[in-house]
Each structure stands twice: as structure tokens, then as C-alpha cells.
C-alpha positions as a Python dict, from the first residue, in 0.01 Angstrom:
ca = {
    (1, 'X'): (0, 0, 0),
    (2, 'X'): (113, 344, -80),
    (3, 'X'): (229, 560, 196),
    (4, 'X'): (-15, 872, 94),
    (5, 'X'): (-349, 602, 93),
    (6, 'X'): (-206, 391, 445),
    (7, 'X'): (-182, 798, 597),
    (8, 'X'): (-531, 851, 457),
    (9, 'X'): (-668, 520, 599),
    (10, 'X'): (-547, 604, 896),
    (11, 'X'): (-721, 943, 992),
    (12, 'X'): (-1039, 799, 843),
    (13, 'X'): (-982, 489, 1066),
    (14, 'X'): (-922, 779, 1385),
    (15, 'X'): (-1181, 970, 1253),
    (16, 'X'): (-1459, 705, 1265),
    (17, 'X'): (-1317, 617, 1595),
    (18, 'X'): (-1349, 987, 1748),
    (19, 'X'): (-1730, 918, 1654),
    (20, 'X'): (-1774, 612, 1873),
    (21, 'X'): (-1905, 829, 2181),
    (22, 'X'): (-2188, 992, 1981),
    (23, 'X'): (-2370, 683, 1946),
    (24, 'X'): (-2241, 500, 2251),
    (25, 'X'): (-2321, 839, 2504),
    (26, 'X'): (-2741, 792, 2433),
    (27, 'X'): (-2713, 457, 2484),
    (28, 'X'): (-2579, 476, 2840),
    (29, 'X'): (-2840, 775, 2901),
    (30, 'X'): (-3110, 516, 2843),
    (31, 'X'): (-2977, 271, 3086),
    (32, 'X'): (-2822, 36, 2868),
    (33, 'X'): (-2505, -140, 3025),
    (34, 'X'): (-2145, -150, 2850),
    (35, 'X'): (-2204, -536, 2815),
    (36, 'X'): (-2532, -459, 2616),
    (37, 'X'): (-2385, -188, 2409),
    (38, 'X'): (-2092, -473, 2345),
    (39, 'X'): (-2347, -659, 2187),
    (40, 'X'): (-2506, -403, 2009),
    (41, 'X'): (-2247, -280, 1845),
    (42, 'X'): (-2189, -630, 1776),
    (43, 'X'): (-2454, -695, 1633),
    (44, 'X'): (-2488, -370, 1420),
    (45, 'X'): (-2165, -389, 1254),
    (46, 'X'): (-2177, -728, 1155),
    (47, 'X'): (-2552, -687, 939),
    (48, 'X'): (-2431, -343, 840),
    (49, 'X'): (-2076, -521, 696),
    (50, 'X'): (-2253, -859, 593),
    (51, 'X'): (-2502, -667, 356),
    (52, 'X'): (-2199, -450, 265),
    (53, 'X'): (-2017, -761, 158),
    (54, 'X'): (-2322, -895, -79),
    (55, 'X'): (-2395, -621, -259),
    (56, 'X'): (-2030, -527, -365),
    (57, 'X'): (-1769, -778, -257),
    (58, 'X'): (-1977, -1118, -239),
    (59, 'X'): (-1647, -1310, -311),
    (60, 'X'): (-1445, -1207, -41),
    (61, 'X'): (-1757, -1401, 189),
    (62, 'X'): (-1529, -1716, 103),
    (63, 'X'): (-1337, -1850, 416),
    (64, 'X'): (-1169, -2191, 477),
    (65, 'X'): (-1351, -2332, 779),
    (66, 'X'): (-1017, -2379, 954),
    (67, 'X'): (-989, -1983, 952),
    (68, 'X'): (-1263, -1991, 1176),
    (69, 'X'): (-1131, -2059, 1474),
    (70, 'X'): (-867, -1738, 1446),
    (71, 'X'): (-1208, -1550, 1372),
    (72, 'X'): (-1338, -1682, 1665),
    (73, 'X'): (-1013, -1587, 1880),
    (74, 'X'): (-1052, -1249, 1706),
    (75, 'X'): (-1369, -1202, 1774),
    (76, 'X'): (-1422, -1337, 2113),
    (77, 'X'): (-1167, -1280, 2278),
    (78, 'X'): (-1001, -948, 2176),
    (79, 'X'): (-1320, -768, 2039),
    (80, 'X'): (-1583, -847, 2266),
    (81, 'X'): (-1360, -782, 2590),
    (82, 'X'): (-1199, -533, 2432),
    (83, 'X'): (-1529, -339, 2395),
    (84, 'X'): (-1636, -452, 2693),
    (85, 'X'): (-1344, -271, 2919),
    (86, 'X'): (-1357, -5, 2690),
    (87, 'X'): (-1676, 70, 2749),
    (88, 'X'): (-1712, 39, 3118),
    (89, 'X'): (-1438, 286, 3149),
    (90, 'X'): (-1624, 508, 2968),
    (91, 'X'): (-1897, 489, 3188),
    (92, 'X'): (-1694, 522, 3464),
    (93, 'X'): (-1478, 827, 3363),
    (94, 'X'): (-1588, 938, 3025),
    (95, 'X'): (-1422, 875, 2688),
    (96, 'X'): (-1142, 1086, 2683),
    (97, 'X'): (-1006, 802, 2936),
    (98, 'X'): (-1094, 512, 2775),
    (99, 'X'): (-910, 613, 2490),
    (100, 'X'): (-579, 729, 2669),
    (101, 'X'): (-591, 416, 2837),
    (102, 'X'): (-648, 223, 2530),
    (103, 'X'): (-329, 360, 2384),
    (104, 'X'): (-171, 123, 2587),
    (105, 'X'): (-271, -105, 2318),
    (106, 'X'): (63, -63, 2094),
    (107, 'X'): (306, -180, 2372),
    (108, 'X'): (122, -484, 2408),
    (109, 'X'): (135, -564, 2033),
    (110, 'X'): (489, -486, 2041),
    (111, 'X'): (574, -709, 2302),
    (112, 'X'): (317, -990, 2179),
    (113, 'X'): (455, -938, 1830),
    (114, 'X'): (818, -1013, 1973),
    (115, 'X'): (701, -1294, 2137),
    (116, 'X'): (515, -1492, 1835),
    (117, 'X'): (665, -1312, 1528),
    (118, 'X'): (985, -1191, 1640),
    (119, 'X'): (985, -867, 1531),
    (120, 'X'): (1241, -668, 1595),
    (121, 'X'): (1227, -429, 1896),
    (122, 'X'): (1369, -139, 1792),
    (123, 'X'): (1541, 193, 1923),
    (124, 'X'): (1304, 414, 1789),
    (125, 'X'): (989, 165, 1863),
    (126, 'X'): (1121, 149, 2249),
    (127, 'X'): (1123, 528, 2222),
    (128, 'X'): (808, 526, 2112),
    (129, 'X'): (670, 335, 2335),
    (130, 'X'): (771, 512, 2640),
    (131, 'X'): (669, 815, 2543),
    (132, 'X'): (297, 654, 2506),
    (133, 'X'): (280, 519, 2833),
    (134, 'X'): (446, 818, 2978),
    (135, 'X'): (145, 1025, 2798),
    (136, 'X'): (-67, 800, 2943),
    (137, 'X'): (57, 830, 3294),
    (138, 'X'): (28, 1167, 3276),
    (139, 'X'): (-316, 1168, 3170),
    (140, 'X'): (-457, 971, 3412),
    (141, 'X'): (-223, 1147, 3665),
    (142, 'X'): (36, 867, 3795),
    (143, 'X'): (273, 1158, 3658),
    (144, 'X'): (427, 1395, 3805),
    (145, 'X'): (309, 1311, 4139),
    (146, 'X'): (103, 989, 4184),
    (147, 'X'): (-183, 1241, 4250),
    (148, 'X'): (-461, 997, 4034),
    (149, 'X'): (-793, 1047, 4180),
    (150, 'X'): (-943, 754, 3975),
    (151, 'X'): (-981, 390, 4102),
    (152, 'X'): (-708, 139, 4033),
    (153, 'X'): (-1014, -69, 3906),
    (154, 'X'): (-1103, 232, 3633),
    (155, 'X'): (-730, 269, 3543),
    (156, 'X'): (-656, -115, 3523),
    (157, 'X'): (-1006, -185, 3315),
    (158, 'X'): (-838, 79, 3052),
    (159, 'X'): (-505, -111, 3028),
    (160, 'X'): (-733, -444, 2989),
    (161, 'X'): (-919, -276, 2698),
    (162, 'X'): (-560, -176, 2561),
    (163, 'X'): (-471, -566, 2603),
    (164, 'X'): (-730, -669, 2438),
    (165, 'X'): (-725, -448, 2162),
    (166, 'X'): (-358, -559, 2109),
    (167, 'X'): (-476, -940, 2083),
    (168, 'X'): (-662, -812, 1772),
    (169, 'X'): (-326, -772, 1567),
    (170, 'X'): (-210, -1077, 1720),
    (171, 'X'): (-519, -1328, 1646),
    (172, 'X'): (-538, -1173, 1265),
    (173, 'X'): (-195, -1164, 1127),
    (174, 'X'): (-132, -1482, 993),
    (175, 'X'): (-456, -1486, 801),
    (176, 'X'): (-405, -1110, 673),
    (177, 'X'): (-249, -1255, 303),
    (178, 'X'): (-533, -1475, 274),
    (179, 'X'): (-833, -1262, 314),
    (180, 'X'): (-919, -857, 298),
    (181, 'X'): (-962, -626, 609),
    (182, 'X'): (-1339, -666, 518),
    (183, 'X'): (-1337, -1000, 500),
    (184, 'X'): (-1142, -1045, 875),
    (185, 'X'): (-1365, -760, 1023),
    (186, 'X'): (-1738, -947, 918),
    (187, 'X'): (-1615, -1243, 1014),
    (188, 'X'): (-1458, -1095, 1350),
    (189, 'X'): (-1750, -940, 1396),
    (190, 'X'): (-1999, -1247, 1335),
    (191, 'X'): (-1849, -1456, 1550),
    (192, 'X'): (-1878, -1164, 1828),
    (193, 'X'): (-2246, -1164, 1744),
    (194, 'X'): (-2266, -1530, 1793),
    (195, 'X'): (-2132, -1524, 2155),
    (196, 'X'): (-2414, -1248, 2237),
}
């Protein structure tokens, strides 16, 4: 991919992300629970990609069935908790806190991608790094002074959601020649909406 089009997807990717709390904020007002809005979302994005899919890229639907398990992993495990910490920080301490915390989520996939791909760990990615979770300290004020106000239990549900998140990466990469980022995310996405 070019380098102009992988910027591009990127601030489109951020820029749907930034728009997560305007549909997740009413939900919470009505009483709904992060678990519920888990599911919703769940179950939302995988119709709105599945008819997406048929009407314009009905060939990328095919899957081996042994694929399904790292679907599954996907899915289950990283998505669905994911969400799930991510959103009950949220509705503990609002979303500008959820998503420091989940920035967490690259030093996990560099360490995990160490561990089972043996990347290299880098100068400039330990640099990196640190300055992330510095940022991150600092936001939820463990810097300068240890002065945090907010539970351990908020702060430690944030790193969980950046954990999570990381396992994404992990889970997907080995299929990533074999199928498109449309096909992964339906898939990810149905197998999310099968566990609710």
C-alpha cells in the first residue's frame, strides 16, 4: 500500500473512531449497560458489513472453515472484551479516558509481536513506546506526582481494553495474506455476534 493512501486510511480509521461516543453516550443515558452496548455494536456492525459484503464484494464471503477458529479468537476474545473494558471505562470516567488508556494497546502488540513473530524491537519503537505510556501516565495522573484520583479498578479496566485491543493484531496476522480487512472484520464481527 502506498504511503499517501495507508496515511489517509489512517485518519479515516481515527476519525470514525473519534465518533464512537456519539452513538455510545445515548445509549448509556437510556440505561443500557457496557455489556449490552458490546453486543449491540456487535450486532450492528456485523448486518451493516454482511449486507456491505453482498452487494459489492460477495467473493471475499469465502473463508476456509479452519480460519474460523482465528475469527473466533478475534472475535471473542479481543473484540468483545476489548469493547467490553472499553466501554465500562467510559462509563466510569468518560471517553477521553478510555481512549488514553487504550493507547496502551501498541506496547502490548509490540511485546506480543516479539514474542510470536519476532519482530524486531527497535530503538526508535522502544522510544516510542515510552513516550505513550508516559502520555498516558500523565493523563490519568500517575505523573508527576502519583496524584490519580481515579480507582485502580477504572485505570486497570483501561489497560485491559488496551490488552485486548492488542490481541486483535495478534489473532489476525497470519490470516491477513489470505483474506481482505473486510473480510477479517465481518467475520470478527460475526463470531462476536454469535457469543451475544
Amino acid at each position: 500500500m502506498a504511503r499517501g493512501k495507508a496515511y489517509l486510511y489512517t485518519i479515516l480509521g481515527a476519525s470514525a473512531w473519534g465518533l464512537i461516543g456519539v452513538f455510545v453516550s445515548p445509549l448509556y443515558d437510556r440505561g443500557f449497560t457496557p455489556w449490552e452496548v458490546v453486543a449491540i455494536r456487535g450486532v450492528f456492525t456485523f448486518v451493516f458489513m454482511f449486507l456491505l459484503m453482498m452487494l459489492f464484494f460477495r467473493k471475499h464471503l469465502a473463508t476456509k472453515l479452519r480460519d474460523h477458529l482465528v475469527f473466533a479468537g478475534a472475535g471473542i476474545i479481543s473484540i468483545a472484551f476489548f469493547n467490553y473494558f472499553y466501554f465500562e471505562v467510559f462509563a466510569q470516567a468518560g471517553i477521553s479516558l478510555a481512549v488514553t488508556l487504550l493507547y496502551t494497546g501498541p506496547l502490548f502488540v509490540t511485546i506480543l509481536s516479539r514474542i510470536f513473530f519476532k519482530e524486531a524491537l527497535t530503538k526508535t519503537k522502544m522510544i516510542a513506546l515510552g513516550l505513550a505510556v508516559i502520555g498516558c501516565a500523565f493523563v490519568v495522573e500517575l505523573l508527576p506526582y502519583g496524584s490519580s484520583s481515579l480507582p485502580l479498578s477504572v485505570v486497570g479496566m483501561g489497560i485491559l481494553s488496551g490488552f485486548f485491543y492488542a490481541l486483535y493484531s495478534i489473532f489476525t496476522k497470519p490470516i491477513t495474506d489470505r483474506y481482505s480487512p473486510l473480510t477479517i472484520t465481518t467475520y470478527t464481527f460475526y463470531t462476536q455476534v454469535c457469543l451475544c
